[in-house]
C-alpha positions as a printed Julia matrix, in Angstrom:
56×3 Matrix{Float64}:
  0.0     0.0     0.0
  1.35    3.6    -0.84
 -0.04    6.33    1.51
  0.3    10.19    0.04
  0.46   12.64    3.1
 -0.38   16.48    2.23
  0.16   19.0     5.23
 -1.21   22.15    4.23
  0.49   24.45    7.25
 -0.68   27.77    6.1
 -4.11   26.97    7.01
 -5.88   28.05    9.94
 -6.16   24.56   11.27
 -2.72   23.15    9.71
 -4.73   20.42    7.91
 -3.2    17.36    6.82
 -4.68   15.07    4.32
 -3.83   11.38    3.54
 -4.52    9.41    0.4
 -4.07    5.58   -0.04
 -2.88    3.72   -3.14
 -2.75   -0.14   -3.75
  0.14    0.61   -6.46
  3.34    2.89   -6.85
  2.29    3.58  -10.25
 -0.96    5.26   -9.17
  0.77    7.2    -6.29
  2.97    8.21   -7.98
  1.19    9.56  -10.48
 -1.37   11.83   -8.16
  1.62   12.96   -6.5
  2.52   14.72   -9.02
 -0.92   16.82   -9.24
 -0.63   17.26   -5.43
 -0.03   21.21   -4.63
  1.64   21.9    -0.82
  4.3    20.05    1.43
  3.59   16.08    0.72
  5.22   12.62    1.57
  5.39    9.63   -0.42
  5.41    6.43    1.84
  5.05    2.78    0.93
  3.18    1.05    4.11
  4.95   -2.61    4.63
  2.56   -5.23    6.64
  4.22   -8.22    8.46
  1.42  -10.31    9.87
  2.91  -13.81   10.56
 -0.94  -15.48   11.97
  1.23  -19.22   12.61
  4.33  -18.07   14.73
  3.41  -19.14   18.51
  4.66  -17.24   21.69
  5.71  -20.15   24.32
  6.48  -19.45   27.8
  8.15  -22.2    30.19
């Protein structure tokens, strides 16, 4: 997932404003319409639902 984060600090409120992707290509690609301060990020997931915590 690729997360677009806009933070508009000249605003009365200092709003920030986050879009979400599924692919580079389309984040890419709306980040470069974006106007104001913005980061690109690529959100990494690492769910492992079979490792087992064992206490002795």
């Amino acid at each position: 997932m690729w997360v677009i984060t806009v933070i508009n600090a000249y605003s009365r409120g200092n709003n920030v404003t986050m879009y979400e992707f599924e692919t580079e290509k389309e984040a890419r690609e709306a980040f470069e319409k974006l106007q104001g301060c913005k980061i690109l990020s690529e959100i990494i997931c690492c769910h492992y639902p079979f490792s087992t915590l064992v206490a002795t």
